[in-house]
Structure formats: structure tokens, C-alpha cells
C-alpha positions as CSV (number, residue, x, y, z in Angstrom):
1,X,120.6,112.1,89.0
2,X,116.8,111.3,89.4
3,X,116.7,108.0,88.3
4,X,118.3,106.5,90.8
5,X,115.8,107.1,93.3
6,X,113.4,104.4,92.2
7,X,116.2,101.9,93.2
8,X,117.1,103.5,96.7
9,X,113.4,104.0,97.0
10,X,112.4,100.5,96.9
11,X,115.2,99.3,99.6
12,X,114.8,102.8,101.8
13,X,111.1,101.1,101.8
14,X,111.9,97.9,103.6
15,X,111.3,98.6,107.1
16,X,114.8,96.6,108.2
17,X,118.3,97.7,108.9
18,X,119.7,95.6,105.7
19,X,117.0,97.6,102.9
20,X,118.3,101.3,104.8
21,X,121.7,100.0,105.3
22,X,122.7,98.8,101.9
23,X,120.4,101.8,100.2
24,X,123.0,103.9,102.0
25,X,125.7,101.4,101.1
26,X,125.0,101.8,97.1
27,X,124.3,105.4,97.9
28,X,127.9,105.8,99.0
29,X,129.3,104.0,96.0
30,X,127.0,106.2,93.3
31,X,128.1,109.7,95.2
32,X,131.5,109.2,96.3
33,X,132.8,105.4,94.7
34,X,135.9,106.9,92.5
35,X,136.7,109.4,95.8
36,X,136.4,106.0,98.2
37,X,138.1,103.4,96.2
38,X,141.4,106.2,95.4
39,X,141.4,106.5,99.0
40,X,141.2,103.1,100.5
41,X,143.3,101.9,97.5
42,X,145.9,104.2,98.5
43,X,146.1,103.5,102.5
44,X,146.0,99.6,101.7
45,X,149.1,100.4,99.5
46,X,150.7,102.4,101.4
47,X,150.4,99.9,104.4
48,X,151.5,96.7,102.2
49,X,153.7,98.8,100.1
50,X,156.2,99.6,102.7
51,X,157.6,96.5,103.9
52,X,157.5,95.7,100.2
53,X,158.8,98.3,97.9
54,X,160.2,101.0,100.9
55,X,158.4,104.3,102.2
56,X,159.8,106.5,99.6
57,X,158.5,104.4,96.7
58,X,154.9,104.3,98.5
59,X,155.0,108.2,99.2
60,X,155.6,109.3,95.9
61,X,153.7,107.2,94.4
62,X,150.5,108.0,97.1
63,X,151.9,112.0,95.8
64,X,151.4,111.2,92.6
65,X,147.6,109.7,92.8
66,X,146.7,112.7,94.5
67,X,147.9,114.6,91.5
68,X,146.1,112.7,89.1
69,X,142.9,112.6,91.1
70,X,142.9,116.3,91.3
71,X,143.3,116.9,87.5
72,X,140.9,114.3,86.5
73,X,138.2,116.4,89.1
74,X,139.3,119.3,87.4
75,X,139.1,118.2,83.8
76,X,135.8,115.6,84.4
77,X,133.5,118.5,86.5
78,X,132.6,121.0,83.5
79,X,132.3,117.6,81.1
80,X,130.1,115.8,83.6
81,X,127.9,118.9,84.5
82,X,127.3,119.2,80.3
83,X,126.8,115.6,79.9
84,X,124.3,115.5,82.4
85,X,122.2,118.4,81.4
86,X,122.0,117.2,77.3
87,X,121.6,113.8,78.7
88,X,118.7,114.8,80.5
89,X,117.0,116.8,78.2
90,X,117.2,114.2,75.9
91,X,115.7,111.9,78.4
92,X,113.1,114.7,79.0
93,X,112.1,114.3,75.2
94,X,112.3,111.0,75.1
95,X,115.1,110.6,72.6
96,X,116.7,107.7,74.2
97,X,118.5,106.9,71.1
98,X,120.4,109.9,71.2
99,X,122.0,109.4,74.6
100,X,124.6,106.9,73.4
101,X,126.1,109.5,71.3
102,X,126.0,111.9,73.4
103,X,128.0,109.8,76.0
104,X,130.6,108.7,73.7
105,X,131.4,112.2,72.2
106,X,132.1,113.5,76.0
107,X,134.0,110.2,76.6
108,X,136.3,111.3,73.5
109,X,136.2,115.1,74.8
110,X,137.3,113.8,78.0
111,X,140.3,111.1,76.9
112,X,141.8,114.0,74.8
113,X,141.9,116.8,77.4
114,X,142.9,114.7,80.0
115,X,145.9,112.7,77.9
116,X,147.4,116.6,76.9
117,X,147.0,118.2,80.2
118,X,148.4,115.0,81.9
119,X,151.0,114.9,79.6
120,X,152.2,118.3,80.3
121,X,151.9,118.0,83.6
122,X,154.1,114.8,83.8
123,X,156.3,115.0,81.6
124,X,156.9,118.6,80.5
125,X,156.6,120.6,83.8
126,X,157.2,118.2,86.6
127,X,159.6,116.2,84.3
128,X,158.8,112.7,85.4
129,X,161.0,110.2,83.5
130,X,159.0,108.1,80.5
131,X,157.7,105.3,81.8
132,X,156.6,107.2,85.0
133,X,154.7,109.9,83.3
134,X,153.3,107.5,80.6
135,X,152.0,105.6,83.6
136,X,150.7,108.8,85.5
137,X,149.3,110.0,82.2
138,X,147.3,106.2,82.0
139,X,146.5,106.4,86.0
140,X,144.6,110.3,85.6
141,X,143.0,109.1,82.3
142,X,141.0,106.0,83.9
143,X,140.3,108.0,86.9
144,X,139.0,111.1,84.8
145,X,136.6,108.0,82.5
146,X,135.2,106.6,86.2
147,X,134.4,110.2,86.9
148,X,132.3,110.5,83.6
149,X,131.2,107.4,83.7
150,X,129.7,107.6,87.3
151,X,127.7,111.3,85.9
152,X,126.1,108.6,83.7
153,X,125.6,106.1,86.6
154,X,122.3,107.4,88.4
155,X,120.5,106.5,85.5
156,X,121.1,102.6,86.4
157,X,119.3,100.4,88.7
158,X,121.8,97.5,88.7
159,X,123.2,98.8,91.9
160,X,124.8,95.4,93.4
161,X,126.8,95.6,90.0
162,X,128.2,99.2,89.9
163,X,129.6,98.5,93.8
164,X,130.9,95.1,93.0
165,X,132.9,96.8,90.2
166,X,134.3,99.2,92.5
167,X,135.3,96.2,94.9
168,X,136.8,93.9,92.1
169,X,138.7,97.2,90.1
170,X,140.1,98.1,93.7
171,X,141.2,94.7,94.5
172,X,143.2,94.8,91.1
173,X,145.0,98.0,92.1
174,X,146.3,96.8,95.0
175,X,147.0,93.5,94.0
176,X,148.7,94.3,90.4
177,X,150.1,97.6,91.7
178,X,152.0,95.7,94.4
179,X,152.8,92.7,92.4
180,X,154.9,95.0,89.3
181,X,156.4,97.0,91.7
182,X,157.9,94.3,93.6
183,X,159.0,92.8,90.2
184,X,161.2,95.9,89.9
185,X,158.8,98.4,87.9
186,X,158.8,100.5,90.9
187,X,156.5,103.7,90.7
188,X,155.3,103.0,87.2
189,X,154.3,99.7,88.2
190,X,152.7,101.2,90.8
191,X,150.6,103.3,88.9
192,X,150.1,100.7,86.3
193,X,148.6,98.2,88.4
194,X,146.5,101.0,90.0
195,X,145.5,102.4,86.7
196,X,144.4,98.7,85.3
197,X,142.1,98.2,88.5
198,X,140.5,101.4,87.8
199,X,140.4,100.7,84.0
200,X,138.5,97.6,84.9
201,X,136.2,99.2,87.4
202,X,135.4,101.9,84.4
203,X,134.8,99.4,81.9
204,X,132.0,97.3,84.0
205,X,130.3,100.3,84.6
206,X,130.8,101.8,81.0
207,X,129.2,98.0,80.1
208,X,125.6,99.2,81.8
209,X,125.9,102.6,80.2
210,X,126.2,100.9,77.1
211,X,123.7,97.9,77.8
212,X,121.2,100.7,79.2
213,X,121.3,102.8,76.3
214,X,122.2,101.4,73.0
215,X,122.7,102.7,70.0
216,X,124.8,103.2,66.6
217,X,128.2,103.1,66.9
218,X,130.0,106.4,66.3
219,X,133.8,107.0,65.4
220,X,135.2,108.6,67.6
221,X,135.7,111.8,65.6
222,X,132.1,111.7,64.9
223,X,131.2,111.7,68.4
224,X,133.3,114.4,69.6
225,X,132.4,116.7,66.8
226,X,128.7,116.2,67.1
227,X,129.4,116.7,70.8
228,X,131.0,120.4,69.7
229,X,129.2,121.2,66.8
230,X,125.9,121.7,69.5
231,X,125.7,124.7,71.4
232,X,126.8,124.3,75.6
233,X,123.2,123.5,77.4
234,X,124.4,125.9,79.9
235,X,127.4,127.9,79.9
236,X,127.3,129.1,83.0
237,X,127.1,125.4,85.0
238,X,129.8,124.2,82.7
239,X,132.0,127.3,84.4
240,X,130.7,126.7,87.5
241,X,131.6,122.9,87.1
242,X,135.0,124.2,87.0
243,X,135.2,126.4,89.5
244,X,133.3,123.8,92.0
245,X,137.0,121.4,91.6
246,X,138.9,124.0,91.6
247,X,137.1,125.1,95.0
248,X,138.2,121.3,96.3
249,X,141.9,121.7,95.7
250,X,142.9,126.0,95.6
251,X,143.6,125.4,99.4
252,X,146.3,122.0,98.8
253,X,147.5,124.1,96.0
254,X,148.3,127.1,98.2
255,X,149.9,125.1,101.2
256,X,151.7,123.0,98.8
257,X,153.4,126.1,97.6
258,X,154.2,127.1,101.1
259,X,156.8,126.9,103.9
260,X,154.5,123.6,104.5
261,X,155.1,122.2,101.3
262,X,157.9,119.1,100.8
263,X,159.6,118.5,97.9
264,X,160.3,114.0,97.8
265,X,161.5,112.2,94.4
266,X,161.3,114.0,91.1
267,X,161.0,116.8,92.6
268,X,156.9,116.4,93.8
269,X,155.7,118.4,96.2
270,X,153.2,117.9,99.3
271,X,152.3,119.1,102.4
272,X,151.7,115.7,105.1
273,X,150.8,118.2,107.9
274,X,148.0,119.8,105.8
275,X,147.0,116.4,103.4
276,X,146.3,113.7,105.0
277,X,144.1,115.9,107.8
278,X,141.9,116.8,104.9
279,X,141.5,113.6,103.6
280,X,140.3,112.1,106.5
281,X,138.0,115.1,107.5
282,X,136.6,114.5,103.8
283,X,136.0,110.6,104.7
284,X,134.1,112.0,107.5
285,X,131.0,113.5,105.2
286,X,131.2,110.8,103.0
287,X,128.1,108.2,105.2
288,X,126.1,111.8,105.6
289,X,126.5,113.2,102.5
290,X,125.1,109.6,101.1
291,X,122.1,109.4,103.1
292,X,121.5,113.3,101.9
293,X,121.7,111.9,98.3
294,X,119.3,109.1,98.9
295,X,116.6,112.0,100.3
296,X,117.1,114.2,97.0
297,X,116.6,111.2,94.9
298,X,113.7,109.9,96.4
299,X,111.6,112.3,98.8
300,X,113.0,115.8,97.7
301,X,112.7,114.1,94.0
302,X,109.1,112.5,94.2
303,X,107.9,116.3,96.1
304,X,109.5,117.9,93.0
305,X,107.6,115.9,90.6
306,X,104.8,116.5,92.1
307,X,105.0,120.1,92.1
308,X,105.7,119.7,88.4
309,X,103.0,117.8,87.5
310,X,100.8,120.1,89.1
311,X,102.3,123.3,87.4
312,X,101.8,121.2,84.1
313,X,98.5,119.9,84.8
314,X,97.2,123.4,84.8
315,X,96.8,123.6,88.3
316,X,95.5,126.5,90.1
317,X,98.5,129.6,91.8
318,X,97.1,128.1,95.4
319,X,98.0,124.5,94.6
320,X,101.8,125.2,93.4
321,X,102.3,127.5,95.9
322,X,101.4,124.7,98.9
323,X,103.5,122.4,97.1
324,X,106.6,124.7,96.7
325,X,105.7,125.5,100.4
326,X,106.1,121.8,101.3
327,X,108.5,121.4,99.4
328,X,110.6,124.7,101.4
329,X,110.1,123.4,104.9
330,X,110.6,119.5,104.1
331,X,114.1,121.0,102.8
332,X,115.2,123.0,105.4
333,X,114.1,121.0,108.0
334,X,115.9,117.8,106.1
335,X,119.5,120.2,105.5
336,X,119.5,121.4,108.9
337,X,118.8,118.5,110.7
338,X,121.7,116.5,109.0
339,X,123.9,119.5,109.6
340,X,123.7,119.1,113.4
341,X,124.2,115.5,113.0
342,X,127.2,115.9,111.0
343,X,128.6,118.7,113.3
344,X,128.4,116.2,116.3
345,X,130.2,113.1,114.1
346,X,132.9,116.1,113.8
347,X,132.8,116.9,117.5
348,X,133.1,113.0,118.3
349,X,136.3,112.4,115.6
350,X,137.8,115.8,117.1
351,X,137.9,114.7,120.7
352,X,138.9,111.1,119.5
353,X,142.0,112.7,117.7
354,X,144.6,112.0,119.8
355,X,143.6,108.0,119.1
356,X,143.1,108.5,115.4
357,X,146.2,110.1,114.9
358,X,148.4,106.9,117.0
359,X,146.6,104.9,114.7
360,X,147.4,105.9,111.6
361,X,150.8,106.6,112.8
362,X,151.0,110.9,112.2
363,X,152.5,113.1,113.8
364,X,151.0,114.9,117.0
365,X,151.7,118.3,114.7
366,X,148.5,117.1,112.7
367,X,146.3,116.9,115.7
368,X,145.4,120.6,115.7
369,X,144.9,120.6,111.9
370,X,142.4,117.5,111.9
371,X,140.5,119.0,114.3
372,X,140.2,122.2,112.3
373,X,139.6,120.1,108.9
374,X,136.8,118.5,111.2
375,X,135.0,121.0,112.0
376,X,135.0,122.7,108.6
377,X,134.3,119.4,106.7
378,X,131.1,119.8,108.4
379,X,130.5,123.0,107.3
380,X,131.5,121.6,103.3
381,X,128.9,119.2,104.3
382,X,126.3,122.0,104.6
383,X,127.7,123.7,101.6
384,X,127.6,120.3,99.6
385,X,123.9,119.7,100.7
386,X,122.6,123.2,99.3
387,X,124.2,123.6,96.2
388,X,123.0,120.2,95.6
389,X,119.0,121.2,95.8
390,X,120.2,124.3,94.3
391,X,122.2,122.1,91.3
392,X,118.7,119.8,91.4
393,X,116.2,122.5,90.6
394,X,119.2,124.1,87.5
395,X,119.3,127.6,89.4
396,X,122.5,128.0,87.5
397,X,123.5,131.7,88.3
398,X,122.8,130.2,91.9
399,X,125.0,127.4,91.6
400,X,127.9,129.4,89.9
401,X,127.4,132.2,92.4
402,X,128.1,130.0,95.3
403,X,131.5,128.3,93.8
404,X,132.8,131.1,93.0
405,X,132.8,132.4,96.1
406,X,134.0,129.2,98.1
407,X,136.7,129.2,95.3
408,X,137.7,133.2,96.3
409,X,137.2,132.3,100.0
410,X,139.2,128.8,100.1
411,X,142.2,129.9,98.4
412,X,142.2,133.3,100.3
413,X,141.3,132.9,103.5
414,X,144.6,130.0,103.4
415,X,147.1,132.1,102.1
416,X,146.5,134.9,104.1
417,X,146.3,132.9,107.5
418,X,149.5,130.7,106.1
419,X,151.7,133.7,107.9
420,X,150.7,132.4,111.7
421,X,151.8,128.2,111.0
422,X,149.9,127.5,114.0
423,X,146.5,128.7,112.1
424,X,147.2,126.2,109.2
425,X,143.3,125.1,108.3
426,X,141.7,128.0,109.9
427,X,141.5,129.4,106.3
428,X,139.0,126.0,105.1
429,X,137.3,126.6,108.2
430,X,136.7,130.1,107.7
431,X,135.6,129.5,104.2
432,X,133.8,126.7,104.6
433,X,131.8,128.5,107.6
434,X,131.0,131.4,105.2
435,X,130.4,130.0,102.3
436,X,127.9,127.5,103.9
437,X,125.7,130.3,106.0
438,X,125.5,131.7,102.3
439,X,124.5,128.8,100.6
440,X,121.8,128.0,102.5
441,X,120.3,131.4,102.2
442,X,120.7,131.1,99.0
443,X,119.0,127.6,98.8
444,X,116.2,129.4,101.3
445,X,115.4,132.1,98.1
446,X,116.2,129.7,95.5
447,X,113.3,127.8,96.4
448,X,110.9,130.7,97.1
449,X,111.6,131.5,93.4
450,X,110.2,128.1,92.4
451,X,107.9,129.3,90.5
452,X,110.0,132.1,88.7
453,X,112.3,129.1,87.8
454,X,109.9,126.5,86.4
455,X,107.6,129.1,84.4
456,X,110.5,131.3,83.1
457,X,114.1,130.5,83.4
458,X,113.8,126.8,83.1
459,X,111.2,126.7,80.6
460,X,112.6,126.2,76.8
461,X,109.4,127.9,75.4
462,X,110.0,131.4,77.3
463,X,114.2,130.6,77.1
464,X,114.1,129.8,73.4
């Protein structure tokens, strides 16, 4: 994701709150815009929706999103993680030809897996009539495309662009989603309209992709199969990729299938007490977790550089070991400091829960959950931060290392404290705790071994 930094650099650099304030605006949009726009989209149509098309329509269509966003995390991660390391080794080389392919092939990979695995989930085990599972199946396949798409995004200055398509595609979905379901499509409709914002969001963005980096036209046979015909980049991230969404969602997944869980139309299930707590504690990392990505794309980046240049310069043992030395307490100090920040913007929305939940009209059960899903969002925020400098320097046994665990610990630590109901979201906190205190160790000795990294494992000449 380094090349968005130049961008973000050069409005971080006006010293005015507009320059930092839309650098973190655009910063939201390039980390988080699919996660945002399914999330406002849905609590604007669920707010319209019910004087409109009645609460039940709403819920199980704001059920169904949910569904598709998880599989389309699930499916895109691995694909994304892949796409981004060819991409960028290609960029290394300066192949830029090569990139268009390369994009197109895991555009194919990604429409296929995503339109069986949909499909099976819609239609063959949840057993959604046709319409509403064709219109699921459309709804996960443009979300799954916007994920991909947005891997390929940070390589794209034209910021003002990629967040006015996110604005436009979400004012389509709530606007054409409402519109056919009024007209008596009902939860198709919904998803249709939803689906057809997203599809337009996607295709503006696929637009600079293509403008950015043009090149021959493939089939799209020929793209896939070039796609698989080359080895993986990295087997190991593309696993880890995998395990990272399934890390997200193992804890829903578990308290779905619990005494928690509530079975609406067609037989969906959900948990109201658990979901929409998480949710909003995720919403709270979101402005953090953006001005964290707008440091590793341009400070943590232009260090790094730096310290590269100067290991392929030739330079002497003393000169790359100050830099990685920098380079060690800038990150810390950076991580830790937007930890405690982040831990008192949890601290502030946890005494304030009493007002948030009148607001948004839940139940005073959920109080005790969002408070727990507050403090271990901020914890995930910690975790989030070090993988990413761990993800940024390709320590992939790292990087798998630390999923795998939050995966084990997630779905765990839930389903054995789901026997005391009044400990529901102890189990992310827990997990989250752990698995943060480890990741930043691990980030600690990921970048003491700097040097082990650049000379041997990440070097293709040594590797092969």
C-alpha cells in the first residue's frame, strides 16, 4: 500500500486542519470505505426502510448484508493478500505492463469463487427462494469486487475520486434499494438496489485501476489461468489472509449458533444482543486506525525506504543498524501512543452508553455487551496496528502466526464463556487482550530482525 503515501503526504504537509483533516478523510475511505459505506448504507435503510417496507423486511434484509459482507471478507482476503504481493513485485521490477493482467485474472478468480460459494450458501443450504438468493448472490459478488478493487486502490492518487464513488454508489443503494422494495420487490429489491450502488461504486474505482495501468485486454479465461498457472508469491500470507477474516467473524459465528442466536424469515439466524454491539465498537477504531494508516504510508514508509536504500547502497553494519534503531522506537512510540488514545475514545463511548443505546433505540440488555466490545475493540485496534507493520515489512510466518492465534483465541475464549450469558463478549475481550500483548511483542522482534529479513528471507537472490 506504499503508494498512497505520496498523496496523504502532501495534504498531512499543509499545516491547516482541512490538509490533516481530509488526509484522514480519504485515509478512512482507502482503509475501511467498503466496511463504512455497508454500514451507513445499512442504518440509513434500516431507518427509512421501516415506515416504508415494515421491520421484518428491513431486518432480514440488514441479516442478509451481514452475511454477504462476511463471505466476500472471507473469499476477497487470501485473493487481495496474493494480488498485492505479485502486484508489487511486479511494480518492484518495473513491469508495469504486467499489472493489468494480473488484476484481471484475480478479478475472474474472485467472481467465480464468490458466485459458487454464494450460491450454496443462498440457495442450497439456507434455501432462500430464487429471486432472493440470485439477488444475495449479485449483493456478495459486488461487495467481494470493491474489496479487490480497493487492495488495488493505494496505488492511486486520485483520492477526491475514489471517496466520491463511495458517496454516489451509497447514495444508489439507499435510494434504488428503497425505491424496488416499495414497488413490491421486497427483500430482492432490496438487495438489488443495494448491490447496483455498490456495482457502481466498484466500477469507478475499477475505472482508475484500469486508467492507471493499462494494458492488453485478456479473456477472461486467459487471465485466470495465467493467474494459476504462476506459483502463489507466498503461501503462507495467502493462508494467513484467510485465517485473518475468519478471525473477524469465528466469534458472530459462535453466538449465532447459540442460545443468543434468532432465527427471523427464511429461517436466517442472528444474534441483536451480540451484533450490533460489535459493529458499533468496530466503528469506533475506524478514525484511529486511519490516521495509523496515513503514518505507515508516509513516515513509517519514507523511514523504511531509507533503511533500504542504505542496505542497497552498500552502506556500512553501523548505518543500517541506526536506521533500523530509528526506525524501532519511532514505531513503538507511534503504536503505543495511539493505543492509549484509542483506549480513552473506548472509555468515553463506554460511559456514554447508556445515551448511545436510547439513541439507536436497543435494548438496555446490550449496554453491558457494548461496553465490553468497547474495550476489546481497542485492543483489535492494537492488534490491527502491529500486524500491519508486521504485514508492511512481509514477516509472513509473523503475520500468520499472529492470526492464527486470534482465530484459536476468538472462537474459543466465546464459546467457552457463552455458558455464563451475562459474560457474553468477555470472550473478544479476552482474545483481543491476548492476542494484542502478543502482537506487539512480536512486532518488537520483528523489527529487531530487520536485517535478517531484508538480507535473507526477503531477498529473491538468497530465497530463489
Amino acid at each position: 500500500m506504499a503508494g498512497i503515501g505520496f498523496a496523504l503526504s502532501k495534504l498531512r504537509s499543509q499545516n491547516n486542519l482541512a490538509g490533516h483533516s481530509i488526509a484522514t478523510g480519504h485515509a478512512i475511505m482507502i482503509t475501511a470505505g467498503p466496511w463504512i459505506v455497508i454500514m451507513i448504507g445499512l442504518a440509513l435503510i434500516s431507518w427509512l426502510g421501516v415506515p416504508l417496507v415494515g421491520a421484518e423486511m428491513t431486518t432480514t434484509f440488514r441479516v442478509l448484508v451481514i452475511y454477504c459482507f462476511a463471505l466476500s471478507l472471507v473469499v476477497t482476503a487470501p485473493i487481495a493478500l496474493e494480488l498485492n504481493l505479485r502486484v508489487s513485485a511486479e511494480l518492484f521490477e518495473r513491469r508495469f505492463d504486467r499489472v493489468h493482467g494480473i488484476y484481471a485474472g484475480a478479478l475472474g478468480v474472485t467472481a467465480l469463487v464468490t458466485v459458487v460459494l454464494a450460491w450454496l450458501l443462498f440457495a442450497v443450504i439456507i434455501g432462500l427462494d430464487m429471486p432472493t438468493a440470485t439477488a444475495a448472490t449479485f449483493c456478495v459478488l459486488q461487495v467481494s469486487l470493491l474489496w479487490l478493487t480497493m487492495s488495488m486502490v493505494a496505488a492511486i492518487r486520485q483520492y477526491t475520486i475514489v471517496t466520491t464513488g463511495f458517496t454516489m454508489g451509497l447514495s444508489v443503494s439507499v435510494v434504488l434499494g428503497l425505491s424496488l422494495a416499495s414497488l413490491g420487490y421486497g427483500v430482492a429489491g432490496l438487495l438489488t438496489g443495494f448491490g447496483a450502488g455498490l456495482f457502481l461504486a466498484f466500477s469507478i474505482l475499477h475505472g482508475l485501476i484500469i486508467q492507471t495501468f493499462p494494458g492488453r485486454v485478456y479473456r477472461l479465461t486467459d487471465g485466470i489461468g495465467a493467474l494459476i498457472a504462476h506459483p502463489m508469491r507466498s503461501r503462507t500470507f495467502v493462508i494467513a489472509g484467510l485465517s485473518s477474516a475468519l478471525a473477524v467473524w469465528i466469534d458472530k459465528l459462535v453466538v449465532w449458533q447459540s442460545y443468543e442466536g434468532t432465527a427471523i424469515a427464511h429461517g436466517l439466524i442472528h444474534a441483536p444482543r451480540y451484533d450490533v454491539p460489535m459493529f458499533i465498537a468496530y466503528l469506533s477504531i475506524v478514525p484511529l486506525m486511519s490516521v495509523v494508516s496515513i503514518w505507515l504510508e508516509t513516515d513509517f514508509f519514507t523511514a523504511y525506504r531509507k533503511y533500504r536504500d542504505i542496505v542497497h547502497s552498500g552502506g556500512t553494519l553501523r548505518h543500517i543498524d541506526a536506521q533500523r534503531t530509528a526506525i524501532t522506537w519511532q514505531t513503538t512510540n507511534t503504536i503505543f501512543s495511539a493505543f492509549v488514545v484509542q483506549i480513552a475514545i473506548s472509555l468515553v463511548l463506554a460511559l456514554a452508553g447508556p445515551w448511545i443505546v436510547s439513541l439507536l433505540g436497543m435494548g438496555l440488555e446490550t449496554l453491558q455487551v457494548l461496553r465490553l466490545a468497547l474495550i476489546g475493540a481497542a485492543f483489535h485496534f492494537l492488534f490491527l496496528a502491529c500486524v500491519g507493520v508486521i504485514l508492511f515489512v512481509q514477516y509472513a510466518r509473523a503475520y500468520f502466526f499472529l492470526q492464527a492465534v486470534f482465530l484459536v483465541l476468538n472462537g474459543g475464549l466465546t464459546y467457552v464463556l457463552l455458558a455464563n450469558p451475562d459474560a457474553l463478549g468477555l470472550g473478544y475481550v479476552i482474545a483481543t487482550g491476548a492476542a494484542a500483548i502478543l502482537a506487539y511483542g512480536v512486532m518488537v522482534n520483528t523489527l529487531k530482525v530487520m536485517n535478517r529479513l531484508t538480507f535473507v528471507d526477503n531477498n529473491p537472490a538468497v530465497a530463489g
